[in-house]
C-alpha positions in Angstrom: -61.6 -100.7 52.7 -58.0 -101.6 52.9 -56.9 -98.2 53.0 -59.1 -97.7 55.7 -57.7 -100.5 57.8 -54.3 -99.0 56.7 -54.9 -95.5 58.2 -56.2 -96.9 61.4 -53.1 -98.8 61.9 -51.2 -96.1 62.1 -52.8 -94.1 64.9 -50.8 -93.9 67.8 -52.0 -93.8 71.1 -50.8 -91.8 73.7 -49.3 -93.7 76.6 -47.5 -96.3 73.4 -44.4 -95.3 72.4 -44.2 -95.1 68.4 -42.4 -98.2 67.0 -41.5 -99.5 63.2 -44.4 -102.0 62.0 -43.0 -105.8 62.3 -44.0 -109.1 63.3 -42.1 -108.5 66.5 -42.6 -106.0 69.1 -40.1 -105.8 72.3 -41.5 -105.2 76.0 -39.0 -104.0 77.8 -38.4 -104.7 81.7 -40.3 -102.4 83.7 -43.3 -102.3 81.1 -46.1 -104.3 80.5 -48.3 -104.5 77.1 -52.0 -105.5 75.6 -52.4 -106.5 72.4 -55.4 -106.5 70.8 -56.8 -108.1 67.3 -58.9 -105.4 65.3 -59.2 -103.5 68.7 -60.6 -106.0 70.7 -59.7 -109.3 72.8 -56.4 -107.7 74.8 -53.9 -110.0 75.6 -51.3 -109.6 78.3 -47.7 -109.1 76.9 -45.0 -109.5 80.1 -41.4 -108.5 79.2 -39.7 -110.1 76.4 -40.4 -110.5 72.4 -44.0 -110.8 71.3 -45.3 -111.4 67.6 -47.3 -108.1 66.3 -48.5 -108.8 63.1 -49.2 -105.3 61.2 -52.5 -104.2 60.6 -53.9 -107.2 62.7 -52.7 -106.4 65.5 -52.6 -102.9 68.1 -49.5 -102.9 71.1 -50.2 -100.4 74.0 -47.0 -100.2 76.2 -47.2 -99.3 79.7 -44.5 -97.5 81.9 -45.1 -99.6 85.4 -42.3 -97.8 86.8 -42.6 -94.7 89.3 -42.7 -91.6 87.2 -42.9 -88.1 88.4 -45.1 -85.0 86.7 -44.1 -81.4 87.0 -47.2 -78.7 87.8 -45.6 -75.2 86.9 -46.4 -71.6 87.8 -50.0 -72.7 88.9 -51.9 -69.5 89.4 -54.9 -69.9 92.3 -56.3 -68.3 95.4 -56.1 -68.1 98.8 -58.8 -69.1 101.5 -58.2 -65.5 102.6 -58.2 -64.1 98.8 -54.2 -63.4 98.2 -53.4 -64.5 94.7 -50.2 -66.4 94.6 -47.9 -68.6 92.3 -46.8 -72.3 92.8 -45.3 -75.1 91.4 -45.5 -78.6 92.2 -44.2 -82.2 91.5 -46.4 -85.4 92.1 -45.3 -88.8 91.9 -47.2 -91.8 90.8 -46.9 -95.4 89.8 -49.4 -97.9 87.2 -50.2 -100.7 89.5 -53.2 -102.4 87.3 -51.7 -102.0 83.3 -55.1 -102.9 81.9 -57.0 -100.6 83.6 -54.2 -97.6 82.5 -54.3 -98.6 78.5 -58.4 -99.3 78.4 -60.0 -97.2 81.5 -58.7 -93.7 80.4 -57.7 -91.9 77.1 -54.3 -90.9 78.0 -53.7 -91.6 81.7 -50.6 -89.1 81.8 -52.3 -85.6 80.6 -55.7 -87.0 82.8 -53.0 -87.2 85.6 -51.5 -83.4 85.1 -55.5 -81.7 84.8 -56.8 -84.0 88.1 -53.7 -82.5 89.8 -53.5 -79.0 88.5 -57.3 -78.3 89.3 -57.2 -80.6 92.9 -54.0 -78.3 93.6 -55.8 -74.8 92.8 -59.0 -75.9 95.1 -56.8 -77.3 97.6 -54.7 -74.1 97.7 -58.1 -72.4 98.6 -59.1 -73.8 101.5 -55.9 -72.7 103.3 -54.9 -69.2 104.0 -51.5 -67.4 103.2 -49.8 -68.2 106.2 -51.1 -71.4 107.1 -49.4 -72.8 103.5 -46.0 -70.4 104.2 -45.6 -72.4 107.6 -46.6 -76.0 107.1 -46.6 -76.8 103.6 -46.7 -80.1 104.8 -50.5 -80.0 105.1 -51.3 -79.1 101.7 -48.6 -81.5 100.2 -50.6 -84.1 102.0 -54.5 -83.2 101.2 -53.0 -82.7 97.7 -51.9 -86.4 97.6 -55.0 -87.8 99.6 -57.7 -86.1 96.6 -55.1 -87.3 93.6 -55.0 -90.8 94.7 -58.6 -90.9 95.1 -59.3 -89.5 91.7 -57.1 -91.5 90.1 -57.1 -94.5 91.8 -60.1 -96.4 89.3 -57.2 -96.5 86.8 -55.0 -98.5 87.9 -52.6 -95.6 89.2 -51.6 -95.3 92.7 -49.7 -91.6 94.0 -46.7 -92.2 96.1 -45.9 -88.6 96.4 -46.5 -84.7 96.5 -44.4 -81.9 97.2 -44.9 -77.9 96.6 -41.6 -76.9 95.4 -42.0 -73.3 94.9 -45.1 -70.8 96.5 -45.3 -67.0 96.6 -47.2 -63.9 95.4 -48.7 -63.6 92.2 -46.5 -60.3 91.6 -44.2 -57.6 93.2 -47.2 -55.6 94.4 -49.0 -58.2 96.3 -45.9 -59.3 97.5 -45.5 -55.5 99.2 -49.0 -55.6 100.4 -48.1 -58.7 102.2 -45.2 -57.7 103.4 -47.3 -54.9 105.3 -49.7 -57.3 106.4 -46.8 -59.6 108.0 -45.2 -56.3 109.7 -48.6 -55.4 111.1 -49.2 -59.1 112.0 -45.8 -58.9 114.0 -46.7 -55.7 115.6 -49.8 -57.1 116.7 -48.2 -60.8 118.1 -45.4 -58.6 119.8 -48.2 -56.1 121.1 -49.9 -59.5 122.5 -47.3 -61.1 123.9 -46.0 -58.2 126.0 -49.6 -58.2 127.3 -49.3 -61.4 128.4 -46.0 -60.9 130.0 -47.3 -58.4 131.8 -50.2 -60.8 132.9 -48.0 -63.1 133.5 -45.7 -60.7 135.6 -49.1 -59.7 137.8 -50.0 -63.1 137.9 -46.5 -64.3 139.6 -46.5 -60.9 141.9 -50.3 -62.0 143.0 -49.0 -65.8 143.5 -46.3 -64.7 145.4 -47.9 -62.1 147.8 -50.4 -64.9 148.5 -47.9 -67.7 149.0 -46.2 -65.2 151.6 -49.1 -64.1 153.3 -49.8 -67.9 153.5 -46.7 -68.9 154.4 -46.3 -66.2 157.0 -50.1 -67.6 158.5 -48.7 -70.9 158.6 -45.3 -69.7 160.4 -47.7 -67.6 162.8 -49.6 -71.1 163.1 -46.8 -73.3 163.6 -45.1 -71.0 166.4 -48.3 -70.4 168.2 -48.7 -74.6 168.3 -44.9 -74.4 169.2 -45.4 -72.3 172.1 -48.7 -73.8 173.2 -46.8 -77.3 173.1 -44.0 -75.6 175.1 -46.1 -74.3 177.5 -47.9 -77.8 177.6 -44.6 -79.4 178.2 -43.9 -77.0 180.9 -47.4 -77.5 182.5 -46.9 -81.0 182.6 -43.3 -80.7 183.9 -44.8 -78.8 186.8 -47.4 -81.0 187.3 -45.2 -84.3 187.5 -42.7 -82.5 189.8 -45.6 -80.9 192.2 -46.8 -84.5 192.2 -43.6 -85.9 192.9 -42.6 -83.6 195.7 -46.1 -84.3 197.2 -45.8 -87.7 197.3 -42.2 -87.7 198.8 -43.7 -84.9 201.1 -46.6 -87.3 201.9 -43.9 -90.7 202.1 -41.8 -88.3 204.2 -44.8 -87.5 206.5 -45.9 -91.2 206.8 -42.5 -91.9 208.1 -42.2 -89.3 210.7 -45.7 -90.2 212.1 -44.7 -93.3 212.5 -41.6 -92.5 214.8 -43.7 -90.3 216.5 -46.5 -92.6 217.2 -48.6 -92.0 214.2 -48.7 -88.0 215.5 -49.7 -86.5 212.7 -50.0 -82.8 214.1 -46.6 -83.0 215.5 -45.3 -84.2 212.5 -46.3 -81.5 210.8 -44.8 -79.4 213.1 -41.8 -81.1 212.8 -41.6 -80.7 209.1 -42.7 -77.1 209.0 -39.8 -76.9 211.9 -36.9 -78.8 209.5 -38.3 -76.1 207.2 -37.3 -73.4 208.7 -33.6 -74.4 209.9 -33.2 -75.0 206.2 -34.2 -71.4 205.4 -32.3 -70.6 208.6 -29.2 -72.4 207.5 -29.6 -71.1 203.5 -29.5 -67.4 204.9 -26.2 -68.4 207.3 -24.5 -69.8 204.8 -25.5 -66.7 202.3 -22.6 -64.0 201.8 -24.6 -60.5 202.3 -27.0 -62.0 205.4 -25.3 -62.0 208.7 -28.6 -61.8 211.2 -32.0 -63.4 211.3 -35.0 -62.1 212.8 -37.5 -64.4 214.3 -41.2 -62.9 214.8 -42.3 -65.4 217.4 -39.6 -66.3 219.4 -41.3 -68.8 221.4 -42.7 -70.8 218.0 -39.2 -70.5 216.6 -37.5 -71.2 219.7 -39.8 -74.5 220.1 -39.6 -75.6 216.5 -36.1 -75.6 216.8 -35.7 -77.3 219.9 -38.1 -80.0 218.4 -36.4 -80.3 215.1 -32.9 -81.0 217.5 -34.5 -83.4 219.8 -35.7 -85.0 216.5 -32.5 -85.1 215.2 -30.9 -86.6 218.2 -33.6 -89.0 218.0 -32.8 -90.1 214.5 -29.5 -90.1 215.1 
């Protein structure tokens, strides 16, 4: 029976580092410990010296610091079926001790086979060139699906990074190298076509924004000249009205000096006109002579418009 007890003292476990039997075990900062009594009733053991009787009693150290765990040259699959290489690193950290040393055999290797098989399932759901230009994306569902797996123990991830992803080998690297080339071709091919959309496009736009502009030029000049013409109108209208009513003021006056006449101060008027004319054509450089049709009218007008005159005067 003793010999028994003996042999099962002397298992190690595997997240306890392998220390001399003694009545005193050391926890040192940054770790935590349970002890346990025949293999049951844990007790906390914070940093500092504990007693650990032999035989009696089991120590399970716990690293509580941030540790890191290489993945290398993990082989897996695309989402579009290219077989490639990678290597990883994902960091983690024991937040609950007791659920690290009594939840899980050996938290550290359980760790390493979530990761590596999250990582190759992960790594399928994304195609070749989706992981060669954001890596980013997979280094973040690969962190989200670790720290759910392993968060029941106690463990929490902190982070994930692909460190090194390629081809599985020389030939499917040439394959994809043809693939990329004919990729290229194909996005160059494409984005000549849209510049040359894009070139119609702006030829279109512009042959409509001149044919509108040159409707709204035709538009504005036609309002410009009815406005002038308007203007003019108006102008025309004002001064005919003006000249009528000074005509018609003019009128009232000579009627009155000639005893509210009217006919005769027509004639008067229509008289004063003509020794205007009369005088305009004197006066002009190339006229010398007038000719009067009726002499007797032009004779009489001009005789009134003088008596008028001397009248006024």
């Amino acid at each position: 029976m003793f010999k028994n007890v003996f042999r099962l003292s002397t298992i190690v476990r595997p997240i306890q580092h392998e220390q001399k039997r003694s009545f005193l075990t050391i926890i040192n900062q940054g770790f935590e410990g349970y002890r346990t009594t025949f293999g049951k009733n844990p007790v906390h053991l914070k940093p500092g010296l504990s007693l650990s009787i032999p035989i009696l009693h089991d120590v399970q150290k716990v690293d509580m610091r941030e540790a890191g765990m290489n993945v290398d040259k993990i082989d897996a699959y695309t989402k579009d079926n290219v077989p490639v290489q990678l290597s990883a690193v994902l960091f983690y950290q024991v937040k609950n001790a007791y659920k690290a040393c009594f939840d899980v055999t050996d938290y550290h290797s359980s760790i390493r086979s979530v990761g590596t098989s999250s990582l190759r399932s992960i790594v399928g759901q994304f195609e070749y060139d989706q992981i060669i230009g954001d890596r980013n994306k997979i280094n973040k569902e690969w962190l989200l699906v670790v720290g759910d797996s392993i968060e029941h123990w106690g463990i929490q991830t902190t982070k994930a990074e692909i460190q090194s992803f390629g081809p599985l080998d020389a030939s499917v690297a040439k394959t994809l190298e043809k693939q990329m080339d004919a990729e290229r071709d194909r996005r160059q091919q494409e984005l000549n076509t849209r510049a040359k959309i894009n070139i119609s496009e702006g030829e279109k736009q512009s042959t409509i924004l001149q044919s509108e502009g040159s409707l709204v030029a035709a538009k504005n000049l036609a309002d410009a000249n009815f406005l002038t013409m308007q203007r003019q109108a108006e102008g025309q209208k004002y001064s005919i009205e003006q000249e009528t009513l000074a005509l018609t003021e003019q009128l009232q006056a000579i009627s009155k000096q000639l005893n509210n006449d009217h006919h005769l101060a027509i004639q008067y008027l229509l008289a004063r006109k003509r020794f205007d004319e009369l005088q305009a054509i004197a006066n002009g450089k190339n006229n010398s002579t007038y000719f009067i049709n009726n002499q007797t009218e032009g004779i009489h007008s001009m005789k009134m418009f003088t008596d008028l005159m001397k009248k006024d005067s």
